[in-house]
N, CA, C and O of each residue as an XYZ file, in Angstrom:
344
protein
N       0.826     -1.184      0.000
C       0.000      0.000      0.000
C       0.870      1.247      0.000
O       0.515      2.334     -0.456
N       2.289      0.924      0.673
C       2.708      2.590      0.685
C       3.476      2.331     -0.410
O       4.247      3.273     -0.221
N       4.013      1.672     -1.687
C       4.211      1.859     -2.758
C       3.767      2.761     -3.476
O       4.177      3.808     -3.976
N       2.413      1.888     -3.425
C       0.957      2.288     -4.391
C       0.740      3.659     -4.110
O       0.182      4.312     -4.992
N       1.136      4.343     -2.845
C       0.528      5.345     -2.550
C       2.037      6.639     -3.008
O       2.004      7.861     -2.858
N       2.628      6.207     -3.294
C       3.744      6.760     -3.679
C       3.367      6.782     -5.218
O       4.311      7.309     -5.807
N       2.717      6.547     -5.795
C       2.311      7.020     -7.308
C       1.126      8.181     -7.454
O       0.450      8.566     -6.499
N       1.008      8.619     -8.675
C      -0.044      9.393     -8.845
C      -0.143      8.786     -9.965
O       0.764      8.519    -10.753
N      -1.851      8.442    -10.089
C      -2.116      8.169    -11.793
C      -3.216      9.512    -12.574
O      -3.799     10.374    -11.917
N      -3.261      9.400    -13.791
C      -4.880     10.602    -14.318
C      -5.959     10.740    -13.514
O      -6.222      9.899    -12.655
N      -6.518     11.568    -13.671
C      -7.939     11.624    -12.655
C      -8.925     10.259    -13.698
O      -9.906      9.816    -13.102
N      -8.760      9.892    -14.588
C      -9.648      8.896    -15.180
C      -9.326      7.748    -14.312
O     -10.135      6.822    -14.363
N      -8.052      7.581    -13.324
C      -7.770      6.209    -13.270
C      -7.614      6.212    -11.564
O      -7.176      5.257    -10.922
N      -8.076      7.505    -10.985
C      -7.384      7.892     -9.669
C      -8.775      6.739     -8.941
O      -8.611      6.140     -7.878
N      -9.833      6.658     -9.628
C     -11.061      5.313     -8.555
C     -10.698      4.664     -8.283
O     -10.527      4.395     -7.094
N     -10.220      3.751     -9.608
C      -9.198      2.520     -9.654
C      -8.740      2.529     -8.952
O      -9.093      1.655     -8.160
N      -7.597      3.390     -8.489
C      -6.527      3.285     -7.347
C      -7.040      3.374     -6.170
O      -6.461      2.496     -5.531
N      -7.585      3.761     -5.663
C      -8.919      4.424     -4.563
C      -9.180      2.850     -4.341
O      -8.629      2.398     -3.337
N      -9.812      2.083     -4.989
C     -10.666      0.793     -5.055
C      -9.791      0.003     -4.394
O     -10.004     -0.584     -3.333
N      -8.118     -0.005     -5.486
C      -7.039     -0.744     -5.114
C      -6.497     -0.877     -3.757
O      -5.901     -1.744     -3.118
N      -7.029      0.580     -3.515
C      -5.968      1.080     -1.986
C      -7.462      0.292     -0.903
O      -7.215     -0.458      0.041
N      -8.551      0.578     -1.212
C      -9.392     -0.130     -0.452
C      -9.463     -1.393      0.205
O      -9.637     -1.676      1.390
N      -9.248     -2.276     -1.082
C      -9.112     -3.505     -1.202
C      -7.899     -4.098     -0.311
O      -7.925     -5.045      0.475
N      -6.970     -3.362     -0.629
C      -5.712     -3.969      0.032
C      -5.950     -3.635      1.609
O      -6.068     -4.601      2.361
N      -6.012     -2.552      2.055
C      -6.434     -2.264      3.611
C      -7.790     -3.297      3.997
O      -8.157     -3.422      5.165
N      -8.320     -3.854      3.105
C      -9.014     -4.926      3.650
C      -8.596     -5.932      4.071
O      -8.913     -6.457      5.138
N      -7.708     -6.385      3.151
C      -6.751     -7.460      3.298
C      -6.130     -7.457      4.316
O      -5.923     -8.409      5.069
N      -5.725     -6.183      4.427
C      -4.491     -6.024      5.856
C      -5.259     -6.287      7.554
O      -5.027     -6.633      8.713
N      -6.128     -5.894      6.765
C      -7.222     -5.866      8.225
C      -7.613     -7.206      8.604
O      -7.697     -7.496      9.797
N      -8.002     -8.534      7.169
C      -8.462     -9.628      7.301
C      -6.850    -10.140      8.052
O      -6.650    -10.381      9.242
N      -6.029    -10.187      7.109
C      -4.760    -11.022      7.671
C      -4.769    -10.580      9.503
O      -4.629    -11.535     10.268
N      -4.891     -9.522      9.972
C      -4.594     -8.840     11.136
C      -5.457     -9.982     11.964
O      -4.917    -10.723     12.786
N      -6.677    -10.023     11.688
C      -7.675    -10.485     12.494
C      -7.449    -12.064     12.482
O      -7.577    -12.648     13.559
N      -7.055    -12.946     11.106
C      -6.615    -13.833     11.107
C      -5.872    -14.236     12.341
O      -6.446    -14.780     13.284
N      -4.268    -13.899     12.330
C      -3.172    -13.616     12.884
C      -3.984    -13.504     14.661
O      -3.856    -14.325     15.569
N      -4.640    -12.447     14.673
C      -5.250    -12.509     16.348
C      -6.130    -13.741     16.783
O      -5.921    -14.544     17.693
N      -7.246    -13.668     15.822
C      -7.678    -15.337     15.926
C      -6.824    -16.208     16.347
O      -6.881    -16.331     17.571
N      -5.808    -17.077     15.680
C      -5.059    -17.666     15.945
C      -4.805    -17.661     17.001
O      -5.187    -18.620     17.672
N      -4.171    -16.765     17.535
C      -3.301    -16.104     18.810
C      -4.243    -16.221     19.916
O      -3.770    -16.454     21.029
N      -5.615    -16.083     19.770
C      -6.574    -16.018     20.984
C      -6.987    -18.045     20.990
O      -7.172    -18.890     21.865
N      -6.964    -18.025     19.561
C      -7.202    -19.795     19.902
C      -6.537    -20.749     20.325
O      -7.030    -21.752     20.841
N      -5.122    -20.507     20.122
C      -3.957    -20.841     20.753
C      -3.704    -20.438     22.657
O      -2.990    -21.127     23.385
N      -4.523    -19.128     23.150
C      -4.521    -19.311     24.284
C      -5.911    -19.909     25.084
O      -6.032    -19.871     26.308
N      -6.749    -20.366     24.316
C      -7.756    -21.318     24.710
C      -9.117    -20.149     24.706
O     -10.233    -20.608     24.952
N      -9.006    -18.970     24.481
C      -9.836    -18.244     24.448
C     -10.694    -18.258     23.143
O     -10.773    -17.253     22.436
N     -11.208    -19.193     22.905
C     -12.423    -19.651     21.591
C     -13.472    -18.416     21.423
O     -13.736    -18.170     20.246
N     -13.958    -17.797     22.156
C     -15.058    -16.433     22.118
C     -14.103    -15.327     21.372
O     -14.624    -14.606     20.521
N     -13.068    -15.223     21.602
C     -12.486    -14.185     21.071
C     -11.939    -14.289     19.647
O     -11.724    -13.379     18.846
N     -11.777    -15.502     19.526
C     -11.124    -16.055     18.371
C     -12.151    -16.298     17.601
O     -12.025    -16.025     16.407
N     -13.204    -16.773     18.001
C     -14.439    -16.528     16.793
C     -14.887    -14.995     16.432
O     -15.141    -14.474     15.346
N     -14.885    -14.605     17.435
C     -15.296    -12.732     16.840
C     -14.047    -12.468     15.998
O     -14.234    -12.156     14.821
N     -12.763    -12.560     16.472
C     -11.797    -11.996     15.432
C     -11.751    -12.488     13.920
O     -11.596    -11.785     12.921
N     -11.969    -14.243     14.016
C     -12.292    -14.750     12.489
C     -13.216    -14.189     11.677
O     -13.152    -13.885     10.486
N     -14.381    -14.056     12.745
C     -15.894    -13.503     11.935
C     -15.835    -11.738     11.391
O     -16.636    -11.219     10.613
N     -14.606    -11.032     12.085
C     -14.091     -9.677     11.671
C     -13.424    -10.009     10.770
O     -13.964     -9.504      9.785
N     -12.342    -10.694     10.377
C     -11.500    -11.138      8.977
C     -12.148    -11.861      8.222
O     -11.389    -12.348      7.384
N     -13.453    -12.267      8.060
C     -14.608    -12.777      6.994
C     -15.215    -11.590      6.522
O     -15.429    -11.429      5.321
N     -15.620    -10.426      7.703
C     -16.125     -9.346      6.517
C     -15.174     -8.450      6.332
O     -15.659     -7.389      5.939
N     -13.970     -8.423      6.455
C     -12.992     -8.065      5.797
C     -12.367     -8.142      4.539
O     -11.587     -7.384      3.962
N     -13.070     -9.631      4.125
C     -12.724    -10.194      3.301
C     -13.396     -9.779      2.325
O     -12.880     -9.514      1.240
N     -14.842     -9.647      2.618
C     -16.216     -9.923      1.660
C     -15.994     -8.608      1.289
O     -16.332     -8.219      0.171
N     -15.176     -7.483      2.536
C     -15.050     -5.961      2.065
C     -13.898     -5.830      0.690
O     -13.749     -4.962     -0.171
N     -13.249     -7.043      0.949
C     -11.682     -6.782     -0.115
C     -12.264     -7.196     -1.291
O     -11.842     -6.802     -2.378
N     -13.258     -8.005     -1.173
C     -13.397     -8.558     -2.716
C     -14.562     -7.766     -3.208
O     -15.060     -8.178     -4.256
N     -14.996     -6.903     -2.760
C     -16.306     -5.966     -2.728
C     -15.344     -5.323     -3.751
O     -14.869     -5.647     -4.839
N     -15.278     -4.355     -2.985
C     -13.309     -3.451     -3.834
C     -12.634     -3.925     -5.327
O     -12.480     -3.291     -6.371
N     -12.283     -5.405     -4.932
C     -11.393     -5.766     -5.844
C     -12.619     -5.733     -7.486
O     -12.372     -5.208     -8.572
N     -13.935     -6.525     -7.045
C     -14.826     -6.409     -7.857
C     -14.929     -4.577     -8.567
O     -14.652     -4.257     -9.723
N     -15.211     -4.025     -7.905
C     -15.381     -2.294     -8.191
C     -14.302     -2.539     -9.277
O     -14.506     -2.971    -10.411
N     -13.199     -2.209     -8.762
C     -12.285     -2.120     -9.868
C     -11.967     -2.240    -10.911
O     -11.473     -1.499    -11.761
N     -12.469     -3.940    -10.827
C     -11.979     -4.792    -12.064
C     -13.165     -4.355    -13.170
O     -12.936     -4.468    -14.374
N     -14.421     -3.857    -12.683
C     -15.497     -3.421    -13.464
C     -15.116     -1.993    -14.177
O     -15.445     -1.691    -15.324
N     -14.384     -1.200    -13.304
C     -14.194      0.188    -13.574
C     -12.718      0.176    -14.557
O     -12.631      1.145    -15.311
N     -11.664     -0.743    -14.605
C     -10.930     -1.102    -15.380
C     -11.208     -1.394    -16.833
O     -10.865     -0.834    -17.874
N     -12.204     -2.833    -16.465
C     -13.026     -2.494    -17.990
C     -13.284     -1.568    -18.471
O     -12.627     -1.237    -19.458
N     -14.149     -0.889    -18.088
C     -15.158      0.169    -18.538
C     -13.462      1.127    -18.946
O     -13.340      1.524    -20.105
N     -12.525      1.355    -18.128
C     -11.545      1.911    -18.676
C     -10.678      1.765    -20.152
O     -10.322      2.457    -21.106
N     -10.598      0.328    -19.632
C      -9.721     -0.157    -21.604
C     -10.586     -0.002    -22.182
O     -10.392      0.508    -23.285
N     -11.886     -0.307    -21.829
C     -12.786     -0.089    -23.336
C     -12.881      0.745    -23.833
O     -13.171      0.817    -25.027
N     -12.698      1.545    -23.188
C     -12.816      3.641    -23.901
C     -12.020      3.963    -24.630
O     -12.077      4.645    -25.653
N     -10.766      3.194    -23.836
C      -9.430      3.529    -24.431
C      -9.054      2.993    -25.640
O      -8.538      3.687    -26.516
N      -9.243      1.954    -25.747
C      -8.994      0.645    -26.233
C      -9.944      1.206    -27.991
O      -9.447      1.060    -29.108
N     -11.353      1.828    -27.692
C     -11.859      2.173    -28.933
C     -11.431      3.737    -29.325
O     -11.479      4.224    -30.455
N     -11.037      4.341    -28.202
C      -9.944      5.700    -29.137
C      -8.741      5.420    -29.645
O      -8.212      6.284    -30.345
N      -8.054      4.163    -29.406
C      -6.929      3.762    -30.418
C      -7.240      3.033    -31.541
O      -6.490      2.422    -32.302
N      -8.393      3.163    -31.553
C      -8.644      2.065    -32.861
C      -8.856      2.845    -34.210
O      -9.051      2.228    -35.257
């Protein structure tokens, strides 16, 4: 993410990135909660470790929410593009 965020792209493509940067802080958030899960199930604390899994499930459903946006708004991008080079 702080790569990504170290670029600037056109304002046609700045959603995209927006979406991208979304998506990935989802991720970071699912792995996080993963990672604590674990850590709480490993100390026998099962209540905590199910709320943290069930937080890195809609974390998830949030990353691929995102990743979907994108990949739609990408299209819709080459295609524009894609028929002004033609």
């Amino acid at each position: 993410m702080d790569d990504s965020d170290l670029y600037s792209v056109s304002p046609d493509l700045q959603g995209i990135k927006d979406e991208y940067r979304s998506a990935m802080v989802q991720a970071n958030w699912a792995a996080y909660y993963i990672s604590t899960g674990i850590e709480d199930s490993n100390k026998g604390d099962t209540k905590t470790a199910t709320s943290d899994l069930n937080q890195a499930v809609q974390n998830m459903k949030s990353c691929t929410e995102h990743t979907n946006n994108l990949n739609k708004m990408l299209k819709s991008y080459n295609s524009k593009h894609n028929n002004q080079n033609a």
